[in-house]
C-alpha positions, 0 to 999 in steps of 0.5 A: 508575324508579318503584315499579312496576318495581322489579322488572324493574331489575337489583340492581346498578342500584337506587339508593335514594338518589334524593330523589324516592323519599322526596318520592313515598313510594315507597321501600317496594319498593326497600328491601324488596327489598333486605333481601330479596334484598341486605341489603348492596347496593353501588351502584357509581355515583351522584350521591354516588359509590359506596356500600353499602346496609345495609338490614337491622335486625341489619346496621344495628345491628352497623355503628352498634356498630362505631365502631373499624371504621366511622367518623363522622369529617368528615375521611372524609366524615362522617355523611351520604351527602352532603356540601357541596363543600368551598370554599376559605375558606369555613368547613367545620361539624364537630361531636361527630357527625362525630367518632370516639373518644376527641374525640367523647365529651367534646363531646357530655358538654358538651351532654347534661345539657340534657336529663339525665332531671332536666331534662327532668321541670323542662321537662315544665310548660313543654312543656305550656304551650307545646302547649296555647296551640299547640292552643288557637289552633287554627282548629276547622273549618276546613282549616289546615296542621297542619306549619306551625301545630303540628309546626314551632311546637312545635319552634321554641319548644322550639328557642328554649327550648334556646338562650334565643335570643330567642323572637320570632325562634324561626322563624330557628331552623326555617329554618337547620335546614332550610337545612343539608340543603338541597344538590343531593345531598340534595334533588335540587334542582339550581337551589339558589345553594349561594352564597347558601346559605353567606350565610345559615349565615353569618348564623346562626353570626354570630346565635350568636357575638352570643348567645356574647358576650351570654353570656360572663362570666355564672353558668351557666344551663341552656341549650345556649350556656351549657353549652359556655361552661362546659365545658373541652371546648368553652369556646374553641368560638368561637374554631374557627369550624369546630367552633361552626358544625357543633356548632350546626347539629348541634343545632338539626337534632337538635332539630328534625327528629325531633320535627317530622317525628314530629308530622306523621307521626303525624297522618299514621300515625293516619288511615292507620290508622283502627282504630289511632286508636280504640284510642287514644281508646279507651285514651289510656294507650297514648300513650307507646308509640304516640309510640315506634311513630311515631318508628319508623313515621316514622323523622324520619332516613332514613340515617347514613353511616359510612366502613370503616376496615379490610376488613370482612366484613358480611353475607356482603359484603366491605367495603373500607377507605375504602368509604362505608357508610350505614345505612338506618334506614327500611328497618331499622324495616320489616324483616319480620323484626324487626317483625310487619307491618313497614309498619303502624302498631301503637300497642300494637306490643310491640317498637316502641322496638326501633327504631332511627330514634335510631341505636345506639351510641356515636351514639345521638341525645342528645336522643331522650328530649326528642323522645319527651317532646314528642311524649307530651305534645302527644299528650295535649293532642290527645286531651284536645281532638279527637275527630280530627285529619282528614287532608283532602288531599293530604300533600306532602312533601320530596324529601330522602335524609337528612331525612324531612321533611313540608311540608304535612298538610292538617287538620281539626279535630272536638272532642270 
C-alpha cells in the first residue's frame, strides 16, 4: 500500500500503524480518511494484533481524560501499540507512564519538580549557553547534518544536565533512548538481535545503579537520581529492578524525543514553508508561539495505547473491555476541524497549543514546559545568527509508529 491507493482500499483493511508510512511521510492520507469517514477505526488484525484507531482531536481527548475507563497500566499492555515480548527472566521496564491511579501520581511527583517553573527560570542561563556554543560551532558553508550537530547535541547535554550523568559520555544517553523503541513491531525492522538489544538496556540500568550508588548518602540535589532517592515513593526504586529501568527509560525518551525531533522538524517546517520563516525574521517575537505550532506540526510522539477497562461507546463505536485503544496524536494535530488548514504550518496559528502532541489528562507530558523552552531558546540564538537555516537534501527519516523520529536534515547555513 502507498498513498496514492489510499482510496481504493476497503476501510476495514487500513492500517495506519505500518512504520513505513511515517519513514515515507505519507501518513496524511490514510488518517485523513479516517477522520473523514471513520474517527474510530478498528483494524481486526496487524502485526500488533487488533486495535482501534482514535483519529479525531475531540475523540483523542475524551480517551486520554478517561483514565477510569481506558488504562495506561503495563499489566495490559501498557502505553504503546507495541510491546517487547516478554522474556522469561529477563527484567520487564515499568514506570509511573505505564501505571493507573492512584500508583501513578506519587511516581511522577518524585520527579516533577525538576522541571517546576522555578527550576526551569534557573536552567534557562544554562540553556542558552549550551545553544550558543552548539551554533557558534556550526561550519557556515558548508553542508553538515543539522539532527546529528544540533537537535541530538542539544538534548544530550540537557539529558546530561538532568542526570548529572557525566558529560563526556552524554551520547550513551541519546542512543539508550533510541535503543527503547527500537523492536520489530516498531520499526519494522525484522533483522533487530532483540538479544543484544537486551545486553545493551542492560548496560544502561548497570550505568544508573552505579550513578544510584555514587549518589546514595549525599544532601539532596536538583537532579533526576537524586529527586527519587529522596523521595518516600521511590527511595528503595533500586531495589525493583522493573520499576528503576522503566522509570529511567521513560525519562531519558521523555527528555529526548520531543525536544529533538521538534528541533528538526521546525528546520524542516520553515523551509517548507517559506513564507512562514519570513514572518518570522520579520517578528521573531512571534517565537514562542511558532515553538507551540511545530511541536504541533511535528507531533515528536505520533501515538499512545491505552487498553478498555469496560464496554465503552466512543464515537458511535462499541469498545469492548480489554480492547487495545490508541490514540493518534498525528492525526488529532491535523484535524481540519479543529485547526484552519490543518497540514500547513502557521507560526501566528491562533489555537496552535490546542494541540495535543504532550497528551491530555492525568498523562500530560511532565516535561513539556522544558521542551518548549529549549526549543524558544535555540530559536532565538538562530535568528540572532542565520538569515536562514537551508534544507539542501533530501530528509530521511525513521521508520518508526511511536516515535516521529528524523535521521538526517541536510543543512546550509547563510549569516545575517
Amino acid at each position: 500500500m502507498n498513498s496514492t491507493d489510499v482510496n481504493s482500499v476497503p476501510l476495514a483493511e487500513i492500517d495506519v500503524s505500518r512504520p513505513e508510512l511515517f519513514r515515507d511521510d505519507i501518513w496524511h492520507p490514510w488518517f485523513a480518511r479516517l477522520r473523514k469517514e471513520a474517527p474510530v477505526h478498528y483494524r481486526a488484525d496487524s502485526v500488533n494484533g487488533p486495535f482501534w484507531s482514535v483519529c479525531t482531536h475531540k475523540l483523542i481527548k475524551e480517551v486520554d481524560a478517561n483514565n477510569a475507563a481506558f488504562s495506561s497500566s503495563a499489566k495490559f499492555g501498557g502505553i504503546a501499540i507495541a510491546s517487547p515480548p516478554a522474556v522469561e527472566g529477563q527484567v520487564q521496564g515499568q514506570s509511573f507512564i505505564t501505571m493507573d491511579e492512584p500508583q501513578h501520581r506519587p511516581q511522577r511527583m518524585a520527579v516533577a519538580p525538576t522541571v517546576a517553573p522555578k527550576n526551569l527560570t534557573e536552567l534557562e542561563p544554562l540553556i542558552r549557553e549550551r545553544a550558543i556554543d552548539i551554533l557558534e560551532r556550526l561550519p557556515v558553508g558548508e553542508t553538515f547534518n543539522w539532527v546529528q550537530e544540533v537537535s541530538i547535541e542539544l538534548t544530550a547535554r540537557m539529558l546530561a544536565t538532568l542526570f548529572d550523568f557525566p558529560y563526556e559520555q552524554r551520547r550513551k544517553l541519546v542512543y539508550w533512548s533510541d535503543l527503547t523503541t527500537a523492536i520489530p513491531e516498531v520499526t519494522g525492522d525484522n533483522s533487530i538481535d532483540m538479544k543484544k538489544r537486551y545486553g545493551e538496556l542492560m548496560e544502561a540500568a548497570s550505568a544508573f545503579y552505579q550513578l544510584w550508588n555514587e549518589k546514595a548518602g549525599q544532601p539532596p540535589k536538583f537532579d533526576l537520581i537524586s529527586m527519587l532517592q529522596h523521595n518516600e515513593t521511590t527511595a528503595r526504586m533500586n531495589e525493583n529492578p522493573d520499576q528503576f529501568l522503566g522509570t529511567i527509560l521513560l525519562l531519558i525518551v521523555g527528555g529526548n524525543d520531543t525536544t529533538r525531533n521538534s528541533i528538526s522538524g521546525g528546520v524542516i517546517a520553515l523551509n517548507k514553508f517559506p513564507g512562514q520563516y519570513q514572518k518570522l525574521r520579520d517578528d521573531p517575537s512571534l517565537i514562542p508561539n511558532m515553538v507551540a505550532e511545530t511541536i504541533r506540526w511535528q507531533t515528536p510522539v505520533i501515538h499512545m495505547r491505552r487498553t478498555a477497562l469496560e464496554d465503552y461507546e466512543l464515537g458511535g463505536q462499541h469498545i469492548k473491555q480489554g480492547d487495545k485503544v490508541v490514540m493518534w496524536y498525528l492525526s488529532g494535530n491535523r484535524d481540519e476541524a479543529v485547526f484552519e488548514n490543518a497540514d500547513q504550518l502557521i507560526i501566528d496559528r491562533p489555537n496552535a497549543r490546542a494541540h495535543v502532541a504532550f497528551g491530555f489528562g492525568v498523562h500530560r507530558c511532565m516535561g513539556n514546559r522544558l521542551a518548549e523552552l529549549q526549543l524558544r531558546v535555540l530559536w532565538e540564538e538562530i535568528m540572532k545568527r542565520f538569515h536562514r537555516v537551508e534544507v539542501v537534501g533530501d530528509v530521511e527519516r525513521l521508520p518508526n509508529n511511536f516515535i516521529r523520529g528524523i535521521k538526517d536534515v541536510p543543512v546550509r547555513l547563510h549569516p545575517i
